[in-house]
C-alpha positions in Angstrom: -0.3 -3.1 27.0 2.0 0.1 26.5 5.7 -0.9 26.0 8.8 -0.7 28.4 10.6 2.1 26.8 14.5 1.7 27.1 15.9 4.1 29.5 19.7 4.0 26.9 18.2 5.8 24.1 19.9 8.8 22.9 18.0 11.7 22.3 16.8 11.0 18.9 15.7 7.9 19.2 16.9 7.0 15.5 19.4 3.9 16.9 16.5 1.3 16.9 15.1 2.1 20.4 12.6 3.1 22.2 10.2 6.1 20.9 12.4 9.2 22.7 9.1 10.4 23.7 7.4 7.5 25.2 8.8 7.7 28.8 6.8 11.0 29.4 4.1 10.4 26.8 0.6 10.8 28.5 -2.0 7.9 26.8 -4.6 10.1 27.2 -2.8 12.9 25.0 -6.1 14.8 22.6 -3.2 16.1 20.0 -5.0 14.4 16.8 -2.5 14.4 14.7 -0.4 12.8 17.3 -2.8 9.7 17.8 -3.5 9.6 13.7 -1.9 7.8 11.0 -0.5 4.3 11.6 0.0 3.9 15.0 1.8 0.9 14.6 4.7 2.7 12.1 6.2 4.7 14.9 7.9 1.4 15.6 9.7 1.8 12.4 11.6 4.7 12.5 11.9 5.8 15.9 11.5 3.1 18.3 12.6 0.4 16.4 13.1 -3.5 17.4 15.0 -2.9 20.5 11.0 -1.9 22.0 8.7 -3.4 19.4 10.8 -7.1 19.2 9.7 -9.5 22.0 11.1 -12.4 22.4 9.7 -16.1 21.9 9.4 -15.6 25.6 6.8 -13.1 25.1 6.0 -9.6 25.5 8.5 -7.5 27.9 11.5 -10.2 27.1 14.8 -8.5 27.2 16.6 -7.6 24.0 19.4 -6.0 23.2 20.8 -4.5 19.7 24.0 -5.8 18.3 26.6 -3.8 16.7 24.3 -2.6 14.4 21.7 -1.3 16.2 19.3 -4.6 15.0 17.1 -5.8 17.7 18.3 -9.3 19.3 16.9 -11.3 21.7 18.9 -12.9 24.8 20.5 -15.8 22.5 22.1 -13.4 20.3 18.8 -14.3 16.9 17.2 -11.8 15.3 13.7 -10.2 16.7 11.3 -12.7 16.6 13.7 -15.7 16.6 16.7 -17.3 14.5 17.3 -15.0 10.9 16.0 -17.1 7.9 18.1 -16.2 4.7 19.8 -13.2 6.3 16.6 -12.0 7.4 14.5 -11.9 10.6 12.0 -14.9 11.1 9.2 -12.6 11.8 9.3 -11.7 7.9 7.9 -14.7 6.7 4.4 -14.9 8.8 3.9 -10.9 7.5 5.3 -11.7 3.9 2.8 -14.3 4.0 -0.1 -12.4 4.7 0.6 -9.9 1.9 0.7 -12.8 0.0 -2.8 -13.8 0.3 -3.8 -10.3 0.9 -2.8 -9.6 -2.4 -4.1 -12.5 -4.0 -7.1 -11.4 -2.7 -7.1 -7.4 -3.4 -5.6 -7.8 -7.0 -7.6 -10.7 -8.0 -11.1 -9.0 -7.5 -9.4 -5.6 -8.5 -8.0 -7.3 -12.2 -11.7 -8.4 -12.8 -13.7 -5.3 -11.1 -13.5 -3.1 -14.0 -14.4 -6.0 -16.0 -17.2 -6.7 -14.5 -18.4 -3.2 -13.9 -18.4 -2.4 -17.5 -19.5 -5.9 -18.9 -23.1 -6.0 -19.6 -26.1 -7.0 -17.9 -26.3 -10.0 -20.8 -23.0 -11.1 -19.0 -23.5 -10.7 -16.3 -21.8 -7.2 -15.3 -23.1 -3.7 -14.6 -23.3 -2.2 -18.1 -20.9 0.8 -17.4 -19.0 3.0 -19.6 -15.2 2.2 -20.2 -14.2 4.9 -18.8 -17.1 5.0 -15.9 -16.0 2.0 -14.8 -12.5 2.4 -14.9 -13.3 6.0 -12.8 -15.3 4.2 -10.1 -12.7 1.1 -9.7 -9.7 4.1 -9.4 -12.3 5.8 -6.8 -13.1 2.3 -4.8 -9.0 2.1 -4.2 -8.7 6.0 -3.7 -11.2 5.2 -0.7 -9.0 2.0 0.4 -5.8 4.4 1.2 -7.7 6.8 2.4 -9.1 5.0 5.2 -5.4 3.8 5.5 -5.1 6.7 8.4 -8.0 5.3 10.0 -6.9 2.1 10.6 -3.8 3.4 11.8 -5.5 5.6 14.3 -7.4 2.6 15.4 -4.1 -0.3 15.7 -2.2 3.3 17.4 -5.0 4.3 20.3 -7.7 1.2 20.4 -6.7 -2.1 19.3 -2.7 -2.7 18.7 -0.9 -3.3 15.2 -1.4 -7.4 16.0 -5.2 -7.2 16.3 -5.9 -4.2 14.0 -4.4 -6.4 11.3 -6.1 -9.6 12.2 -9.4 -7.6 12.2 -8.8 -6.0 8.9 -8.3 -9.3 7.7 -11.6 -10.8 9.2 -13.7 -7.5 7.4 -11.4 -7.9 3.9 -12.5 -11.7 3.6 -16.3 -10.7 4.5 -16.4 -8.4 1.7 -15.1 -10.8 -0.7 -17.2 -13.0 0.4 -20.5 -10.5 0.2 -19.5 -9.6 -3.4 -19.6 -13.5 -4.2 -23.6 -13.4 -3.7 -24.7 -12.2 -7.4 -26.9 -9.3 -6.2 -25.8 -5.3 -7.4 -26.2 -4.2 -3.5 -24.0 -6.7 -2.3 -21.3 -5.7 -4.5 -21.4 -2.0 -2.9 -21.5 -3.7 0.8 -18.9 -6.2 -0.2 -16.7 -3.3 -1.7 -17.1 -0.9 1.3 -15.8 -3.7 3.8 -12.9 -4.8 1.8 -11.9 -0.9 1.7 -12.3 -0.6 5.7 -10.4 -4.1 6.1 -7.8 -3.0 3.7 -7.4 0.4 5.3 -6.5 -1.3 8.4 -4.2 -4.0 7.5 -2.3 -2.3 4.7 -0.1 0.5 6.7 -0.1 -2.0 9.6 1.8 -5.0 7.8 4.1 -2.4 6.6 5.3 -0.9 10.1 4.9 -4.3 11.7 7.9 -5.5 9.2 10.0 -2.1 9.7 9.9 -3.0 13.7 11.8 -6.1 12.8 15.1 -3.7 11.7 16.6 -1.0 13.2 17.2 2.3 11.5 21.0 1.1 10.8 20.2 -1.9 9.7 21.8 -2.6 6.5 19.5 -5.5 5.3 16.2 -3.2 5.4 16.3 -2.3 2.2 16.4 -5.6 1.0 14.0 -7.1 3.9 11.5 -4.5 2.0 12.3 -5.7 -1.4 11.4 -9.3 -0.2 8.4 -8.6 1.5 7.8 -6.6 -1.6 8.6 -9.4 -3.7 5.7 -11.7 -1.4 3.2 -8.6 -2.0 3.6 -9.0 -6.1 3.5 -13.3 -5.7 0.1 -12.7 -4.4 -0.4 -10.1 -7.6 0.8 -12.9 -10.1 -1.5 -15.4 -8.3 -4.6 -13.5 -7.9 -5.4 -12.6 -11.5 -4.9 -15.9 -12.8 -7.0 -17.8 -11.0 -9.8 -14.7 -11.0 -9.7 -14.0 -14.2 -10.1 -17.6 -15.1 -13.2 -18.2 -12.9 -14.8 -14.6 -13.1 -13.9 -14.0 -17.1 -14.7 -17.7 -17.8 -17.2 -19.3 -15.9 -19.0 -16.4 -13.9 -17.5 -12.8 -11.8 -18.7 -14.3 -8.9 -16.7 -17.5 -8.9 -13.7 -14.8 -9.3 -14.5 -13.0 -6.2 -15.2 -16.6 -4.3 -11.4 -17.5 -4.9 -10.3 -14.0 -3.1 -12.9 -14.8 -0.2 -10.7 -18.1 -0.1 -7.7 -16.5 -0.8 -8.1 -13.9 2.2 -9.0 -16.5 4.7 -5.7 -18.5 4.4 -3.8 -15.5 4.8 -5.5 -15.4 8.3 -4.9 -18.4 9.2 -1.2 -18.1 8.5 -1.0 -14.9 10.0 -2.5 -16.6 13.5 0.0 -19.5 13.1 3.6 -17.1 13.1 2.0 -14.5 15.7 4.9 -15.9 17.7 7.3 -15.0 15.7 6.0 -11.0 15.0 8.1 -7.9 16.6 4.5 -6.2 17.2 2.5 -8.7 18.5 1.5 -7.2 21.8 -2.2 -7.6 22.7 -3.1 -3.7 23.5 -2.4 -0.4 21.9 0.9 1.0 22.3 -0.3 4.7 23.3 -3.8 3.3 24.4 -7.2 5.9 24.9 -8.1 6.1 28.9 -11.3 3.9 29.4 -13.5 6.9 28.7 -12.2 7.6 25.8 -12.1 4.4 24.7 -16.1 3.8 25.3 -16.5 6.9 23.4 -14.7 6.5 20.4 -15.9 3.1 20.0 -19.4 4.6 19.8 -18.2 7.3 17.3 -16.6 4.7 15.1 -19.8 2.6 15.2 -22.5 4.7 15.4 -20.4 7.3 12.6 -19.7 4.4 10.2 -24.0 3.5 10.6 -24.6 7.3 9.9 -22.8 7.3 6.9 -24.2 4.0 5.1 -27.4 4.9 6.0 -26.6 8.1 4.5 -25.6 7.3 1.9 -28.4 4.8 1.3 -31.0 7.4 1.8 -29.3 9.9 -0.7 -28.9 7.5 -3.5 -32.9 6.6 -2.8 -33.3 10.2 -3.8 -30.8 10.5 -6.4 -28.6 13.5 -4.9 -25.7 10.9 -4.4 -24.6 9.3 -8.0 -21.7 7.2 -8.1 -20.2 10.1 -10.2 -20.5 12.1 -7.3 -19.6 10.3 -5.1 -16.0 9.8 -6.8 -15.7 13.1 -7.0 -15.7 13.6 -3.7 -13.6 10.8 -3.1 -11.2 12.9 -5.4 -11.6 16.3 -3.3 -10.7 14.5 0.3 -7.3 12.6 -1.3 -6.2 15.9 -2.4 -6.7 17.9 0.8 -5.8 14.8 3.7 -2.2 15.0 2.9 -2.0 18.9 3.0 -3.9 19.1 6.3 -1.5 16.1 7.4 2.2 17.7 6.2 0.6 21.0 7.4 0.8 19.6 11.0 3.6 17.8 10.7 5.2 21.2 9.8 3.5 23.4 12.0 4.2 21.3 15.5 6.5 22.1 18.5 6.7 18.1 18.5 9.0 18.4 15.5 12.8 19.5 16.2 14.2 21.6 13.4 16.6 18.6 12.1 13.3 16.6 11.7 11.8 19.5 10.0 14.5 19.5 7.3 13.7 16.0 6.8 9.7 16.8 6.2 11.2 18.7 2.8 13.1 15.5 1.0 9.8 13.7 2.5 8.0 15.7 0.3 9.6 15.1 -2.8 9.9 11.5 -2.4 5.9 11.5 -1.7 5.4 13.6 -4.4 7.5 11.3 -6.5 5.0 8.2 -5.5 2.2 10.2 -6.4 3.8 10.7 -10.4 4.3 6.7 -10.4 1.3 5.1 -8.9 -1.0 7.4 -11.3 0.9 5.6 -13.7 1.0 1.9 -12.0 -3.0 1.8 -10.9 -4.1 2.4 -14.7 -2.8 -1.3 -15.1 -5.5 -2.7 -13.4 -8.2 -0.4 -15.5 -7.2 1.5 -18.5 -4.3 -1.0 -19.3 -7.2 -4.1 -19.1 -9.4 -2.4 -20.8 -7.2 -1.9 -23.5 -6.0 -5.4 -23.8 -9.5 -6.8 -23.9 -10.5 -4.3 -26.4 -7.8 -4.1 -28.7 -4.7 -6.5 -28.1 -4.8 -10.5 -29.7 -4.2 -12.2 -26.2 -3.6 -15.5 -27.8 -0.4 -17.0 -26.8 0.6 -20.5 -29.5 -3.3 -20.9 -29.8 -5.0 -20.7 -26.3 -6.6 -17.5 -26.0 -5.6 -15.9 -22.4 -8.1 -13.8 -20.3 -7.3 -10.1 -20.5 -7.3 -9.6 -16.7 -4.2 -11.8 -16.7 -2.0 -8.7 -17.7 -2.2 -8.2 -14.1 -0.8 -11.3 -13.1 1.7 -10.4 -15.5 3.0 -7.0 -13.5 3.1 -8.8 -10.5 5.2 -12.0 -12.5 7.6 -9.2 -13.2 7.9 -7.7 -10.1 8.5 -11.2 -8.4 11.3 -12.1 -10.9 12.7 -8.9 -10.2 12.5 -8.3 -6.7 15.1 -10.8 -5.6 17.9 -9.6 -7.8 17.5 -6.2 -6.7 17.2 -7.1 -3.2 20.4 -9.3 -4.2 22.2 -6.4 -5.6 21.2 -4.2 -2.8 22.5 -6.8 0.5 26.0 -7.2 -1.8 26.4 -3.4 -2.3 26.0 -3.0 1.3 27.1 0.7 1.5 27.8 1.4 -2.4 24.6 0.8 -3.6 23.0 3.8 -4.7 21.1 6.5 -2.9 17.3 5.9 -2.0 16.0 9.2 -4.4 17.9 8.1 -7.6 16.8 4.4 -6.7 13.4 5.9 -6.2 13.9 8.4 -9.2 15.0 5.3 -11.0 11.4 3.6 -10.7 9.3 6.6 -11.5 11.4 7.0 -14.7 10.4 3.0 -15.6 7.0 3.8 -14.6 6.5 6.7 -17.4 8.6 4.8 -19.9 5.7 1.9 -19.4 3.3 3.9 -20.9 5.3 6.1 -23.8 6.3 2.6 -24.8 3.0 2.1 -26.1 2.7 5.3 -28.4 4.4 4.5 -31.1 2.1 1.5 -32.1 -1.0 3.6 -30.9 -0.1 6.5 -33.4 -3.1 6.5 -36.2 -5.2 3.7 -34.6 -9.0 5.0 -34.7 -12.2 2.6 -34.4 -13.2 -0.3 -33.1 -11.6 -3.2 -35.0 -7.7 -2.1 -35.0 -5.2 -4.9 -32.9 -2.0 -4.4 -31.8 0.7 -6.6 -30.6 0.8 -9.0 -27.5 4.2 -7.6 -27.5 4.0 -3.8 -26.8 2.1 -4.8 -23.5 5.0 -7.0 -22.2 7.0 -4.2 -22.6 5.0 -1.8 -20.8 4.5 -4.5 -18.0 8.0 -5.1 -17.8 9.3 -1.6 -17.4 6.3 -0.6 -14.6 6.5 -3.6 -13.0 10.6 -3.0 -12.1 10.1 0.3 -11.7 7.1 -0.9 -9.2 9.9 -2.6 -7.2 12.4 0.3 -6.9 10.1 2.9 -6.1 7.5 1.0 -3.2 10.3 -0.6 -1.8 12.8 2.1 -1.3 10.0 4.4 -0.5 8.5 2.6 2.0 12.2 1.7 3.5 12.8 5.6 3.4 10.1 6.6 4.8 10.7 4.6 8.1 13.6 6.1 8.7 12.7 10.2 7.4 9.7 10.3 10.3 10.1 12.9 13.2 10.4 10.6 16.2 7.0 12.5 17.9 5.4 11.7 14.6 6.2 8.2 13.3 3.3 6.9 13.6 2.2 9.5 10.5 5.1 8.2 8.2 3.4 5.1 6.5 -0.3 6.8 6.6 0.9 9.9 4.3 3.0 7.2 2.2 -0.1 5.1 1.6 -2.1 8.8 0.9 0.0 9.5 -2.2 -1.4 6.1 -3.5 -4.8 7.6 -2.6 -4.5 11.2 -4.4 -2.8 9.0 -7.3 -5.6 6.7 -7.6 -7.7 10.3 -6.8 -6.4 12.2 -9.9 -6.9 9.0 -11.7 -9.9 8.4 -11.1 -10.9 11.8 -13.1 -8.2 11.3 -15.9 -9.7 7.8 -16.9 -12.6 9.4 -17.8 -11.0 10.8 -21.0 -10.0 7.3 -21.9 -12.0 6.6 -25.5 -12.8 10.0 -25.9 -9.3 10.8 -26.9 -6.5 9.4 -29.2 -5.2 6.6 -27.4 -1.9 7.8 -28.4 -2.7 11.2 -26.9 -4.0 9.6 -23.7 -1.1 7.4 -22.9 1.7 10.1 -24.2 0.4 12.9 -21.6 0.3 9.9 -18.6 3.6 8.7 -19.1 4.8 12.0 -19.4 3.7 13.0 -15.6 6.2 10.4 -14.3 8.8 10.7 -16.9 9.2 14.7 -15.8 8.6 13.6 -11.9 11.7 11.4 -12.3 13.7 14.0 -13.6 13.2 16.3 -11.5 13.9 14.1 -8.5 17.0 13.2 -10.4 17.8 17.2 -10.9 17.5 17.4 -7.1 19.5 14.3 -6.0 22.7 16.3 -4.4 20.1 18.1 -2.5 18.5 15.0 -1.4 21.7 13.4 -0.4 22.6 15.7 1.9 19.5 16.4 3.8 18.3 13.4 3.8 20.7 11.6 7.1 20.0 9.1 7.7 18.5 7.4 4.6 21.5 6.7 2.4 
């Protein structure tokens, strides 16, 4: 069902109400740029809770915004019922997901590159270190890719509510498929969690920015909590995993995400009541036609390609090699096509189009940090396993917990910035030296390591427990300032015609990060260590001082992030 647009909203649309465009919108508009991308995140910067908030009444209930701008429902509570902890209600069902979601994701990613490069004696696929570590970075390159997909789909087919419920149903299938201890089963289980994942991750995201307006001062702490749930689930996840898949058998590890991603569904279903985007349709739905059609594309296009795919690797012109590669290729070009139309569209007013150029560097920012922060679930494990005494006052930890530890920082963390943020109200910093802040923590994570890496060569050298507690504690803060802050900008920098691109090309830097990673791996082994983590960290130390050499810049075109 398409939403009642409020007739009060000034031109803009930027004070938490309805899209500015929605009133003359046609559904069956064939701009495809204007239908990609998550659908469900033009609620976050342009039309806000004032027109994705319903009430516990249901959908079309009358709200209202306060004085600032947050949408309230006819008894004066937050959208989607009474605020818990200075926060709306509808936080806690999403935060939950993310939870298990994360449990889930994390806990089979910590053991994946474990598994792949274990050997067949143990029950693994007998990769390379670096091989495997390549084709785990490609597996979550393809994840944010097919983040615009499922945006695509919650914006024109299904709505955010049910695009997220059925990426959830396909995530705890895969799990589930890569439980049953045959190689081909893996692949299957792995292509459905990425299609799941591509459809609930951007989702979640705009789905929590609905519940605040654009004025909202408690946003950028709402995203630092639901930030904070993400990382519990990352803490979780690897312990229990890693203990089942590292010490009884991989398959028991990816059995507990199976489990994990089927209780995050079942919470989900329970607080649908209390969710600002819970309407049962799309919000700029397909005509019937198209509808028919483009289900038969997505069906019929996703058959094509498996059995493709299938076929090729029968005849051994598609090598997993290859096929990362590509992978590579698409991540790199999907967010120039995307800013390209952005740039290039009448849609876009010329203040919007100033705000596309602070976009940029904030994206580009993200791109420096996550290089840096997915290489802790494969080149960071694989060094601890290798080459690190994980035995803490005699009981000898599995090496995929270092996961569990990024995510234990992150969760410590995340409430005292969130904390620091709600008190400064409007003194706390700006969003690029916040964001600038993180990148910096994130390159730091890694030079941290280099001087105890310095002269190491062989196979039987150890180094300190220590050093990678350090390096998890500085990426793991900088992990909070940056996703949060970036994901809270990024609601907020989106041209009103266009919000519903804003969380799909934020979740695309994570996929051309985890894209160049997935071909810089490779040199892990066949270079110094020292070397290897010196030139990494220095990517993100440079991309944080540049941002940082560019913050008056930032400051003033980027109204009205603050």
């Amino acid at each position: 069902m398409s939403p009642s647009p409020s007739q009060d909203s000034p031109p803009d649309g930027r004070d938490g109400g309805a899209h500015p465009t929605a009133p003359t919108r046609p559904v069956n508009t064939t701009d495809p740029a204007e239908g990609a991308g998550s659908g469900t995140t033009g609620a976050v910067a342009a039309r806000g809770p004032a027109d994705a908030a319903t009430s516990p009444d249901g959908p079309g209930a009358a709200t209202s915004p306060d004085d600032t701008g947050t949408a309230v429902s006819p008894d004066g509570t937050g959208a989607g019922g009474r605020d818990v902890l200075g926060q709306p209600r509808g936080l806690l069902p999403l935060s939950g997901l993310e939870v298990w979601e994360r449990f889930s994701f994390l806990g089979m990613q910590a053991i994946l590159v474990l598994f792949f490069s274990a050997t067949a004696a143990d029950g693994g696929l007998g990769m390379e270190p670096g091989a495997a570590a390549s084709v785990a970075a490609g597996y979550s390159t393809l994840v944010y890719l097919l983040s615009v997909a499922g945006g695509w789909i919650a914006d024109r087919m299904l709505g955010s509510y049910r695009a997220v419920l059925y990426g959830g149903l396909l995530i705890a299938c895969g799990h589930y498929a890569m439980a049953v201890p045959l190689p081909a089963f893996t692949w299957i289980g792995l292509g459905l969690i990425s299609a799941g994942t591509g459809m609930l991750k951007p989702n979640v995201a705009a789905m929590v920015g609905k519940l605040y307006s654009a004025t909202d001062e408690r946003r950028d702490a709402g995203f630092s909590l639901y930030y904070m749930s993400i990382n519990i689930g990352a803490f979780l996840g690897p312990i229990v995993t890693g203990l089942l898949g590292e010490g009884i058998d991989w398959h028991w590890g990816f059995s507990a995400a199976a489990v994990g991603m089927t209780l995050g569904i079942v919470q989900y279903v329970a607080g649908r009541r209390h969710l600002a985007g819970r309407r049962d349709g799309a919000e700029f739905p397909l005509p019937p036609a198209a509808m028919r059609r483009a289900v038969w594309l997505l069906v019929g296009g996703a058959l094509v390609v498996a059995a493709a795919c299938v076929a090729l690797s029968l005849l051994g012109a598609l090598t997993l090699p290859g096929f990362v590669d590509t992978l590579t290729y698409v991540s790199m070009a999907a967010p120039a096509v995307y800013f390209a139309v952005l740039w290039r569209s009448p849609r876009v007013t010329a203040a919007e189009r100033g705000r596309l150029r602070p976009f940029l560097v904030l994206w580009l920012a993200s791109v420096a940090f996550n290089f840096v922060l997915f290489q802790s679930y494969t080149v960071l494990v694989l060094l601890t396993d290798a080459h690190v005494n994980t035995s803490v006052f005699g009981y000898h930890a599995p090496s995929s917990w270092i996961s569990s530890a990024l995510g234990a920082v992150s969760v410590l963390s995340a409430p005292f910035i969130a904390g620091l943020w709600q008190r400064m109200g409007r003194r706390q910093p700006h969003a690029s030296t916040k964001l600038a802040c993180g990148v910096l923590l994130g390159g730091l994570g890694f030079l941290v390591l280099v001087p105890t890496l310095l002269g190491t060569s062989g196979d039987g050298w150890r180094i300190g427990l220590v050093w990678i507690v350090l390096a998890v504690l500085c990426i793991g803060v900088g992990d909070v300032l940056l996703e949060s802050t970036g994901l809270s900008a990024t609601s907020k920098l989106a041209p009103a015609a266009f919000s519903s691109q804003a969380l799909a090309l934020w979740f695309l830097s994570l996929a051309l990060a985890t894209g160049i990673q997935a071909q810089t791996v490779k040199f892990y082994g066949r270079i110094a260590d020292s070397l290897y983590f010196t030139l990494n960290g220095a990517v993100a130390v440079v991309a944080a001082l540049a941002v940082l050499a560019v913050a008056p810049w930032l400051r003033r075109t980027m109204h009205p992030v603050r």
